[in-house]
KETOR-239481 format. One line per 2 residues: number of its first residue (from 1); their letters; for each residue x, y, z of C-alpha. Coordinates in steps of 0.5 Angstrom, whole numbers, plus 2048, in hexadecimal, padded with zeros to 3 digits. Example, Ala and Ser with C-alpha at 12.3 -4.5 7.8 and 13.67 -1.06 7.14 Angstrom:
1 = AS = 819 7F7 810; 81B 7FE 80E
//
This chain:
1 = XX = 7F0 81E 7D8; 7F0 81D 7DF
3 = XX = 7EB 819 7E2; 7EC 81A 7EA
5 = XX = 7EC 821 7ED; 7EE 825 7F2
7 = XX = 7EE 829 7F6; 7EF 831 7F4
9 = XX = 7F5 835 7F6; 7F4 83A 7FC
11 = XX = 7F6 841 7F8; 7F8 844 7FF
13 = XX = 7FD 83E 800; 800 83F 7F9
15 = XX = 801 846 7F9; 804 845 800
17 = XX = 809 840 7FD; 80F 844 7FD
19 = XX = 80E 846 804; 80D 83F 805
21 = XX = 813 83B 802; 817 841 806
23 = XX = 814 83F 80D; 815 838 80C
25 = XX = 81B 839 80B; 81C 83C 811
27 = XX = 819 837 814; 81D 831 811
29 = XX = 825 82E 811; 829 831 80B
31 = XX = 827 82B 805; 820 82A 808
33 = XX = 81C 82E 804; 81A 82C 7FD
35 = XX = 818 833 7F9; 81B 834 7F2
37 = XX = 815 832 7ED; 81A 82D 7E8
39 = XX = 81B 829 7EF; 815 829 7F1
41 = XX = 813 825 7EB; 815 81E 7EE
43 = XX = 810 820 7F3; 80A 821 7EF
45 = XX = 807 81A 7EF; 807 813 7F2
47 = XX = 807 80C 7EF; 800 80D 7ED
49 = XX = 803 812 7E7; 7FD 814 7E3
51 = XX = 7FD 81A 7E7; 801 81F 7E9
53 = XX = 802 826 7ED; 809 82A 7EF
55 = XX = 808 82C 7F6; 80A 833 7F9
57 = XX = 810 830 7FE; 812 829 800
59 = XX = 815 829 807; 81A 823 809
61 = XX = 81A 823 810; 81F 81F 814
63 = XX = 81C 81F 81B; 815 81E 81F
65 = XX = 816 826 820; 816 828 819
67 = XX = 811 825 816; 80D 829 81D
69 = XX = 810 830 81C; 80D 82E 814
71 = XX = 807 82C 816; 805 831 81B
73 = XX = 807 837 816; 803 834 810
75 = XX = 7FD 833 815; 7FE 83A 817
77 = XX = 7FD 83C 810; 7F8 838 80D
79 = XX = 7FE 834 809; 7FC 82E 806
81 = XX = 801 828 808; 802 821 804
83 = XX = 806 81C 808; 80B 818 803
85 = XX = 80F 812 805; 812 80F 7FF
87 = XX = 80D 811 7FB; 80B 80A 7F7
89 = XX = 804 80A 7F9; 7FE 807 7F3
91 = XX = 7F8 80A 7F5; 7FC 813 7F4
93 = XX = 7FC 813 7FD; 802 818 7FC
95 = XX = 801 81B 7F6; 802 823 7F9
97 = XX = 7FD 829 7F6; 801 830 7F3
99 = XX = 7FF 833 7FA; 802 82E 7FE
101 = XX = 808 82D 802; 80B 826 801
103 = XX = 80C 822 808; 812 81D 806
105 = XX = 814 818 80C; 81C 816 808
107 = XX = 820 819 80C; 81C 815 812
109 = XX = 820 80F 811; 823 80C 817
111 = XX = 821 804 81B; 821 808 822
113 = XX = 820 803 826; 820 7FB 826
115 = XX = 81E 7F7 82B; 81E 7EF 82B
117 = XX = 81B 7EE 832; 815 7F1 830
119 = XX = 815 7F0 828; 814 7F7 826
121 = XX = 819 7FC 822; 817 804 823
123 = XX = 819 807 81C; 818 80D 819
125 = XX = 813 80E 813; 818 80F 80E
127 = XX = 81B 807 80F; 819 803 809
129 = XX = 815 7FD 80B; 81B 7F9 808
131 = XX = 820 7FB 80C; 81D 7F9 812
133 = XX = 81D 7F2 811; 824 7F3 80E
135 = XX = 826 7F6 815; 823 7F1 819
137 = XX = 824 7EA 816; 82B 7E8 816
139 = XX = 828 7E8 81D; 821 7E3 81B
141 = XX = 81C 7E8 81A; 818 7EB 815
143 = XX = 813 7F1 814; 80D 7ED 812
145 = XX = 80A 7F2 80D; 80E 7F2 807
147 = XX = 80A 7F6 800; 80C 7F5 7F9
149 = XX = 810 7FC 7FA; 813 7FA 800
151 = XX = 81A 7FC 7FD; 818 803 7FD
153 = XX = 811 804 802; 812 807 808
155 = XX = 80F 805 80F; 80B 80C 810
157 = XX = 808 80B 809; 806 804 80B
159 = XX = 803 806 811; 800 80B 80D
161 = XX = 7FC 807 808; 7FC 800 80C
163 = XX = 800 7FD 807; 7FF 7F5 808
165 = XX = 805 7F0 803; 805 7E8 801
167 = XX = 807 7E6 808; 802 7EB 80C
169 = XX = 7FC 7E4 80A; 800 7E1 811
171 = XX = 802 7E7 814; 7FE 7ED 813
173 = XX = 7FE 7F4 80F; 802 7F9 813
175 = XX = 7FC 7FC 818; 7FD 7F4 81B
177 = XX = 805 7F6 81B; 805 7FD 81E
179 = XX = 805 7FD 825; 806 805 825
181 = XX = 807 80C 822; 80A 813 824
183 = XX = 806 818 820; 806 81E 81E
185 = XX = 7FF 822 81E; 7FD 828 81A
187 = XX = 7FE 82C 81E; 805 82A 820
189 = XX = 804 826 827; 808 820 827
191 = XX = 804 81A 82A; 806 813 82B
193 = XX = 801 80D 82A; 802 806 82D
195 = XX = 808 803 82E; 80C 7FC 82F
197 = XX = 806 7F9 833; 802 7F5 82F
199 = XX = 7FC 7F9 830; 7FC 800 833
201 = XX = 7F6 804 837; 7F1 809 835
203 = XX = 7EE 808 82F; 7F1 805 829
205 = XX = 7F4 80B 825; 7F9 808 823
207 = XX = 7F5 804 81F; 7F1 80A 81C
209 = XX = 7F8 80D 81A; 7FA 806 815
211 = XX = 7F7 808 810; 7F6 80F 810
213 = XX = 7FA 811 809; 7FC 817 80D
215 = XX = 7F6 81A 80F; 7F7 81B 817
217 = XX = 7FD 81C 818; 805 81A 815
219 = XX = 807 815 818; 810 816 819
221 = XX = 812 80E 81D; 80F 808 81E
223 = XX = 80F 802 822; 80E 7FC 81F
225 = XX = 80D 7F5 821; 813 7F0 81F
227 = XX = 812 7E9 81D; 816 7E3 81E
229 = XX = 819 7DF 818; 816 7D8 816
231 = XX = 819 7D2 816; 819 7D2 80F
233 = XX = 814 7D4 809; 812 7D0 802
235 = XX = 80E 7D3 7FC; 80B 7CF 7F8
237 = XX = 808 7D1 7F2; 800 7CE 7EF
239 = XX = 7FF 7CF 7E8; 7F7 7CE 7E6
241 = XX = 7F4 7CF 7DF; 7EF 7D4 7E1
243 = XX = 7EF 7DA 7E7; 7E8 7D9 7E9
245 = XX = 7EA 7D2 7EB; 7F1 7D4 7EE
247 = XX = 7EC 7D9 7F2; 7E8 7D3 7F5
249 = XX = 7EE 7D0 7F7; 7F0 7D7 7FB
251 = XX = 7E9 7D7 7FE; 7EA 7D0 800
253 = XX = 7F1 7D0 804; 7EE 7D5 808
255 = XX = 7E8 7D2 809; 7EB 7CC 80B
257 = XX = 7EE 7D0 810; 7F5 7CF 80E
259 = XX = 7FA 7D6 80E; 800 7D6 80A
261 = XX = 805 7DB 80B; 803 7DE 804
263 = XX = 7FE 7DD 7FE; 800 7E1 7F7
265 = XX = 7FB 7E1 7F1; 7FE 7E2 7EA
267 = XX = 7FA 7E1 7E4; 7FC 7DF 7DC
269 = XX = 800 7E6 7DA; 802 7E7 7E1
271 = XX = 806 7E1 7E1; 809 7E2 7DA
273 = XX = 80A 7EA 7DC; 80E 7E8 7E3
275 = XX = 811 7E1 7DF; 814 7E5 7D9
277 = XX = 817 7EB 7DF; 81A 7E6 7E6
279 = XX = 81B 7DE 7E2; 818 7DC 7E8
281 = XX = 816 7D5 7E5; 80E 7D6 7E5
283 = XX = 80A 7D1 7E1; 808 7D4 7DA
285 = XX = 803 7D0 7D8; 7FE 7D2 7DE
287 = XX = 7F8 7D7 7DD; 7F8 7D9 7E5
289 = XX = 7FF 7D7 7EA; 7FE 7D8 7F2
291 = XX = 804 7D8 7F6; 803 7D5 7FD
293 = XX = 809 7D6 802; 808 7D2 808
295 = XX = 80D 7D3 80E; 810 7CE 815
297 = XX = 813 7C8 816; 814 7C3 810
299 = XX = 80F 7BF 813; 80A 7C4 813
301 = XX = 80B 7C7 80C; 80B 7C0 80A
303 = XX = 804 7BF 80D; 801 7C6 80B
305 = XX = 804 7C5 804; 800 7BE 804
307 = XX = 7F9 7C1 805; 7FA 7C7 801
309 = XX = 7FC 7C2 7FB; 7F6 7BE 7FB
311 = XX = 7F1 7C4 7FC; 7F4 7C7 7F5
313 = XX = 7F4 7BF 7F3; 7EC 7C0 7F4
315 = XX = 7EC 7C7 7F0; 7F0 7C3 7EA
317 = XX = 7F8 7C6 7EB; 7FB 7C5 7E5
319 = XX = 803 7C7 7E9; 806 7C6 7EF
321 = XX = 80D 7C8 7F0; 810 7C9 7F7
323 = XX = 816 7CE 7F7; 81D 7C8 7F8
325 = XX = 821 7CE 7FA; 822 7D5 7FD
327 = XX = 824 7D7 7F6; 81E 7D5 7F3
329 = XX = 81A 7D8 7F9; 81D 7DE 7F8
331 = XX = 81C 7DE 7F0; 814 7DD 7F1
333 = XX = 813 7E3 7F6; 818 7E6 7F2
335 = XX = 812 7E6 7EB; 80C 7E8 7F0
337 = XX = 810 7ED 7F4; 811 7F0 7ED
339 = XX = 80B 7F0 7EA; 809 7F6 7EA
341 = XX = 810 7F9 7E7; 810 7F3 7E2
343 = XX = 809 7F5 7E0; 80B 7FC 7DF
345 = XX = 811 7FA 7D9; 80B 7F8 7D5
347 = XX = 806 7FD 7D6; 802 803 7DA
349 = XX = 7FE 800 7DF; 7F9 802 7E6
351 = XX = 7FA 7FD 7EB; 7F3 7FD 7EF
353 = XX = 7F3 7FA 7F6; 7EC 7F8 7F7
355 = XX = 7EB 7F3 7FC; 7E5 7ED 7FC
357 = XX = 7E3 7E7 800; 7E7 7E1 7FF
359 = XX = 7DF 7DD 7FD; 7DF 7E3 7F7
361 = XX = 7E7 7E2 7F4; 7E4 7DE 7EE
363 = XX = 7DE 7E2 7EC; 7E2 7E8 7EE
365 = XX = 7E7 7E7 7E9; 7E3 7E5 7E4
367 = XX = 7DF 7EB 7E4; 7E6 7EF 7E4
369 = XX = 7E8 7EC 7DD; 7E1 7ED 7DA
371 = XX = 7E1 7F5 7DD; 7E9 7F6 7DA
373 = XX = 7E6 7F3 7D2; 7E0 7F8 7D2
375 = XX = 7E5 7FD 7D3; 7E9 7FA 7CE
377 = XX = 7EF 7FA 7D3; 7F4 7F3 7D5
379 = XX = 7F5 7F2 7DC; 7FA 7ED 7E0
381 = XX = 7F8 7EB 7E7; 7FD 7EA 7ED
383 = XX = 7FC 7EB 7F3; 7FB 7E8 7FB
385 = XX = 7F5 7E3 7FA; 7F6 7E1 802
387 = XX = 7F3 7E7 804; 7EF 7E9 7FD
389 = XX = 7F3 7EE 7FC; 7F2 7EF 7F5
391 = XX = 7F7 7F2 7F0; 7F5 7F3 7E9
393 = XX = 7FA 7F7 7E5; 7F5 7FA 7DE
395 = XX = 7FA 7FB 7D9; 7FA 802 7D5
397 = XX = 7FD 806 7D2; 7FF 80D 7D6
399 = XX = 800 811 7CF; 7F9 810 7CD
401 = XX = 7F4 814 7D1; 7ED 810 7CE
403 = XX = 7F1 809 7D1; 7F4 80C 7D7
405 = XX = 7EC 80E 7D8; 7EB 808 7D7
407 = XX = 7EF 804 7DC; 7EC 809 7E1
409 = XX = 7E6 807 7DF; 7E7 800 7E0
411 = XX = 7EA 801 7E6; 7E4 804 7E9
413 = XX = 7DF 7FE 7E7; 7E4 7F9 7EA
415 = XX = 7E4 7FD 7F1; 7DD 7FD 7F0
417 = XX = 7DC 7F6 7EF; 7E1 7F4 7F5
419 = XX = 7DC 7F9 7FA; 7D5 7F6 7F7
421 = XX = 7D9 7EE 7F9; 7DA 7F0 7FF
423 = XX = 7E1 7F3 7FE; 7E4 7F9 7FF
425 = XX = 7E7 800 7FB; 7EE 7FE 7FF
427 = XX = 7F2 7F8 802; 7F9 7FC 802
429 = XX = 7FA 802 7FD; 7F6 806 801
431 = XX = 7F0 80C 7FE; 7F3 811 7FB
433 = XX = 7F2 815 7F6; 7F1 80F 7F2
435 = XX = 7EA 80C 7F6; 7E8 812 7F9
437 = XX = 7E2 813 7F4; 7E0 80B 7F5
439 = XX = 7DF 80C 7FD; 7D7 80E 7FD
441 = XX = 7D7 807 7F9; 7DB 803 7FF
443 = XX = 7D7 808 805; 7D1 80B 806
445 = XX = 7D0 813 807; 7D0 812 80E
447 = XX = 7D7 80C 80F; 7DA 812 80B
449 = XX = 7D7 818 810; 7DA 814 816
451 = XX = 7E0 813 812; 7E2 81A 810
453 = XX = 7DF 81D 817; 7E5 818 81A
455 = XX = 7EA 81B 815; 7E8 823 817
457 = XX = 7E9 822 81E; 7F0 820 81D
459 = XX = 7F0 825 818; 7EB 82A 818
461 = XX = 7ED 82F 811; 7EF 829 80E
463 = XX = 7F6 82A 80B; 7F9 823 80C
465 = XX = 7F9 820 805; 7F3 823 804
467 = XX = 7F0 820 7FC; 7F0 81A 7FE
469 = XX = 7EC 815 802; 7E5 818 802
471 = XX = 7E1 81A 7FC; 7E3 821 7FB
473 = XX = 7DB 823 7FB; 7D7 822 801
475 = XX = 7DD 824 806; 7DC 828 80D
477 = XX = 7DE 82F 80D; 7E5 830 80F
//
């Protein structure tokens, strides 16, 4: 039974589909549209798969002016919109509704621009994160954002939901490495915000656009900031007998003012899930394992390592083994990037995304295993502990509706909890449809007014992903 729900159909929309489907066709390149109900299926949900809607059209666009022409007509006509990159979204960010067209950005798939003086590259929104750094590092640079999917995600939904990656503990989420936009508004009318300056005039719209899950418009190119290598980079992997000692710790390297490039956090399951799946050489005999990637020089890893040894010496580190080889380097990134692929061949699971101060990891983490036992559910934890971005993954199993609600429910309390240290519903997954009803836990009634008061001026019929986000009582009239 579905927990979450959505907005109802417009019947004036779904009696109109026919015509609708004809106009867009009109509007679209032969091979644009996706109309016949058994193709649409593949559209009908995301990486949060517990829930799901077959949309009235998909539109694949190929250019800027496209996606104007279908955004204009649908805003015509009150059509829901649901802008979709590679659809691997955790929180339902593009899951569609039966009234709604399908706004797909595959097709946008080009590197337009790379320019090594001024360390940026413009890029259409259907690039897919790693193919960035794949284009640009045989010359020595990188996109620093680098999350888990990063084989598949795309960068308009990164700018989208603000995805962050291990590396981003040093070099920042994605708003800290997007230095502009073009964006199609609900209307059609194409804008440019930013550009290749480290800062643009006006205010900063740039950075209300990041992480607005597709609410204000649809952003179709990107320019984005390049990064030069490093001279070299070393994992290394800490072993602890505890999670809350192996918590401390992270707190602690921090405090000290130290910033490895990153800190990834993986519990006793986790570490046998990832172990059993990638061979990475991770010590199973630890309840908690961090893995501190530090970057420069010889000297300066050596140095770095040096503090952060006697630092987890303190909180009783039971291994340490640094990476002797890129292969091995490479094999340890392969088990965390995995993880949550891995996790997937034993068991159903959510993967929440609450994020807390570095001070509360501990108790956080000890209130997430009590929460999932009184659901009788398990859970493995793997996640960016430099930022405190957590990643608790409760296992279920999908076939039965009572653990499914469950794990829900667990999910729900974690969140909850994260909030009530200090935290937040969201690190990088965005609301969604999945912390959608938790906001009035995180935001006053006024935070939420102001808020939504912003979203209507860019979209004043709210037909731009239109279930998610905000709590669906409460909201302004259209």
């Amino acid at each position: 039974m579905e927990q979450i729900g959505f907005l109802p159909p417009k019947p004036a929309v779904l009696s109109r589909r026919r015509e609708i489907v004809g106009d867009l066709l009109d509007l679209l390149p032969e091979g644009c549209l996706v109309h016949e109900p058994r193709a649409l299926v593949p559209f009908e949900t995301d990486a949060f798969v517990s829930y799901r809607r077959v949309p009235l059209a998909v539109a694949l666009p190929e250019t800027t002016a496209q996606v104007a022409a279908v955004l204009k007509y649908c805003h015509r006509y009150g059509i829901p919109v649901v802008p979709r990159g590679a659809g691997t979204s955790l929180s339902g960010g593009a899951i569609p509704q039966e009234d709604a067209v399908v706004l797909g950005l595959s097709k946008m798939a080009r590197i337009l621009e790379v320019d090594y003086a001024n360390r940026t590259a413009i890029v259409q929104a259907g690039v897919t994160n790693l193919a960035i750094s794949e284009a640009v590092s045989a010359d020595g640079y990188f996109y620093a954002p680098d999350p888990s999917s990063q084989l598949a995600c795309t960068i308009g939904g990164n700018i989208g939901m603000n995805s962050g990656g291990a590396h981003c503990l040093k070099y920042g989420v994605t708003t800290n490495n997007l230095l502009g936009v073009k964006m199609v508004l609900v209307d059609g009318t194409v804008i440019e915000l930013g550009g290749k300056a480290l800062d643009a005039p006006g205010l900063d719209l740039l950075g209300l656009v990041c992480g607005s899950e597709g609410q204000l418009g649809v952003v179709t190119e990107a320019t984005v900031r390049l990064i030069a290598k490093p001279e070299g980079a070393r994992p290394v992997l800490f072993g602890f007998d505890s999670s809350e000692a192996a918590g401390a710790c992270v707190a602690d390297i921090i405090g000290a003012g130290i910033i490895p490039v990153a800190i990834e956090f993986m519990d006793k399951p986790a570490i046998e899930i990832c172990e059993a799946f990638a061979q990475a050489g991770y010590p199973m005999d630890v309840e908690a394992l961090l893995i501190v990637e530090v970057e420069g020089s010889e000297a300066e890893m050596d140095g770095m390592l040096e503090n952060i040894i006697a630092i987890a010496r303190r909180h009783g580190v039971k291994v340490v083994k640094e990476s002797q080889s890129a292969t091995q380097a490479a094999l340890i990134w392969k088990g965390r990037k995995s993880a949550f692929g891995a996790t997937g061949r034993i068991a159903d699971y959510i993967c929440m995304d609450g994020t807390v101060p570095l001070s509360q990891l501990s108790n956080v983490l000890r209130g997430t295993a009590e929460i999932v036992a009184r659901h009788g559910l398990r859970v493995a934890n793997v996640f960016h502990a430099g930022d405190g971005n957590m990643h608790p993954l409760i296992l279920f199993n999908a076939n039965d509706p009572e653990d499914a609600a469950r794990a829900e429910a667990a999910g729900n309390d974690i969140l909850k909890l994260c909030v009530d240290a200090g935290g937040c519903l969201t690190g990088e997954h965005g609301v969604g449809i999945e912390k959608r009803d938790l906001m009035r836990h995180q935001f006053t009634e006024a935070d939420l007014i102001q808020q939504m008061g912003v979203r209507a001026a860019f979209d004043p019929q709210w037909i731009l992903n239109p279930s998610k986000v905000f709590p669906l009582e409460g909201r302004p009239d259209a």
